[in-house]
Phi, psi and omega in degrees: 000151212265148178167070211270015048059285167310303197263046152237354188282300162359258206313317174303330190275302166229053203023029176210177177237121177304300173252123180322319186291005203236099184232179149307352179178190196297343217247118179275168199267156197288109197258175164290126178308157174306128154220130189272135122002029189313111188272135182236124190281135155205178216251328201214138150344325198243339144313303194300296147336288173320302218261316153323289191329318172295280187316300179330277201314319158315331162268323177302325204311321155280348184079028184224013128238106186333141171272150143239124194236124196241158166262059178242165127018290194288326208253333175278032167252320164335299186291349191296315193277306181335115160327132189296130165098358161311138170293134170221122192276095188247149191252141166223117189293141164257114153281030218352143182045043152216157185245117183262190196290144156194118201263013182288346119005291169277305218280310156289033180249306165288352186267348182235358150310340184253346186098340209261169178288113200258148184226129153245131173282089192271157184235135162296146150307298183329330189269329160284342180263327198284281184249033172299318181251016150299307133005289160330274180338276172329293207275327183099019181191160200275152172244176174290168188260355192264011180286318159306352188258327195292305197299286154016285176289308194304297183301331170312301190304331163294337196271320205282359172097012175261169176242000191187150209213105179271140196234170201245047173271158342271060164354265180343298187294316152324296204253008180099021177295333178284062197283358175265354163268346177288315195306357184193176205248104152327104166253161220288348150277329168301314179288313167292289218286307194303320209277306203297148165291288201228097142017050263243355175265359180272344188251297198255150185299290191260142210173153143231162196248113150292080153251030175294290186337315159332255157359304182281001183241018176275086157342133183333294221253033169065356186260159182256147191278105206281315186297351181254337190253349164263339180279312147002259161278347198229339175318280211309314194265323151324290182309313185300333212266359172267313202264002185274314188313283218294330144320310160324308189276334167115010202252113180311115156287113162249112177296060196319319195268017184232032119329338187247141143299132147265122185285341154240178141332127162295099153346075178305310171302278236279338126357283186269000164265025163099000182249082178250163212039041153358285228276302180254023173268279193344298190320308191315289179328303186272352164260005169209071176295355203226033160225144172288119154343100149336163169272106209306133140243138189284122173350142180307169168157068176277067187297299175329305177269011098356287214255014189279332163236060147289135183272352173089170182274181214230346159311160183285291182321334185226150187331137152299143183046040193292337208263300208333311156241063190267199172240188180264353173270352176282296175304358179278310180277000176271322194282347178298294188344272174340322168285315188285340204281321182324302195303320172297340182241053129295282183117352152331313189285000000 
């Protein structure tokens, strides 16, 4: 059903429109194909290990799939399994005269302990204006930004003779890597205003407020169950910002990790006691026995130095000067809107 009101408040709140039944126009909006799923439960590290260990030599097998290797954790215990001579794929943001977050660096510190052929993707604003909007278009809703850099790698990878390209998804969400939404017990207003990107009454004239996702993990004693409500709400729409680019492109996404069920409780103490994703700090510690755990960082994505002299949007709908003090990853998702919504009363999609 048609309700751009709705998918436009959604989508500010939680980069995706929450109910399905709901797009922008006539045309449903783009989910993860149906798969089937062997789930494999573990307990420990070394299930983990195993089961990595498998799965890999098994997509390798043929030589037609590419690492995407980034410098964290999830994807460098990855390169450990990879065939020596295997492709590995890294993104790097470009700024003219400035120097950003760049993880190409670390990753190529694991890519050459392992053998394999490191490619750096560098992404452009010009590479964010070229395919945000084919990008639209496939999903039928405005996108992450981290979907172009994603997009990019695929076609690179495609055009180099692969079919399928593996990532170190969903980690985070699984094994506890969001460990500052983990840190402490939420209660349901403190949790909207911490969780949500953008407000949406904060941008747009007409709006509604989705807190059901929200809403549903909230607990007798008032606190929200974070871990239920990111495997939940937030698992389905990680995954899609992976499988829209990379489909686009002709390219299998492999979600490595979201085959796996943890078999116990997640360790909420050992979490807020400075160790998340444990299961795979472990790995990590025995294949870079002379390196530290990196430091989490969020997919490259130099929006703050992009969008720092946008002037905001321009549209009838949303405030002026709505923008102003946002972050750059907030403007990105008010200047995306603003773009699908142009595209959407085009009649292109």
């Amino acid at each position: 059903m048609k309700d751009i009101t709705y998918c436009a408040s959604s989508f500010l709140m939680y980069r995706d429109v929450i109910n399905k039944n709901k797009s922008f126009n006539d045309k449903p909006i783009f989910i993860s194909p149906p798969q089937k799923k062997l789930i494999n439960k573990i307990r420990n590290s070394e299930q983990l290990e195993q089961f990595l260990k498998n799965k890999i030599q098994s997509l390798t097998s043929d030589g037609k799939t590419a690492l995407a290797l980034s410098g964290g954790v999830d994807s460098a215990i990855l390169a450990k399994y990879m065939p020596e001579g295997s492709t590995a794929y890294t993104f790097k943001c470009i700024v003219p005269n400035k120097v950003v977050a760049d993880e190409s660096v670390q990753a190529s510190i694991y890519a050459k302990m392992y053998n394999l052929k490191h490619k750096i993707i560098e992404i452009s604003w010009e590479d964010m204006e070229r395919y945000s909007t084919a990008l639209m278009l496939n999903k039928n809703a405005p996108i992450h930004s981290i979907e172009v850099q994603i997009y990019k790698a695929a076609l690179e990878a495609k055009n180099d003779g692969f079919t399928r390209i593996i990532f170190g998804e969903p980690a985070d969400i699984l094994f506890g890597g969001l460990d500052k939404l983990l840190s402490k017990d939420w209660t349901i207003g403190d949790f909207i205003n911490r969780y949500c990107y953008v407000l949406p009454y904060k941008v747009l004239k007409d709006y509604v407020m989705e807190l059901d996702p929200i809403i549903n993990h909230c607990l007798p004693n008032g606190y929200i169950d974070v871990h239920n409500f990111l495997m939940e709400s937030v698992h389905e729409s990680d995954v899609i910002e992976y499988e829209n680019p990379c489909s686009l492109a002709g390219l299998q996404f492999i979600g490595i990790y979201d085959e796996i069920e943890l078999a116990t409780t997640l360790d909420i103490t050992r979490i807020r006691n400075g160790d998340p994703k444990y299961l795979i700090t472990e790995l990590f510690k025995k294949y870079y026995p002379n390196l530290s755990p990196p430091q989490k960082l969020p997919f490259p994505r130099a929006v703050n130095e992009w969008l720092k002299d946008w002037e905001g949007p321009k549209r009838k709908e949303f405030w002026p000067r709505c923008t102003d003090s946002m972050t750059g990853d907030q403007r990105w998702m008010v200047y995306i809107l603003e773009k699908f919504l142009n595209l959407n009363e085009s009649g292109d999609i």
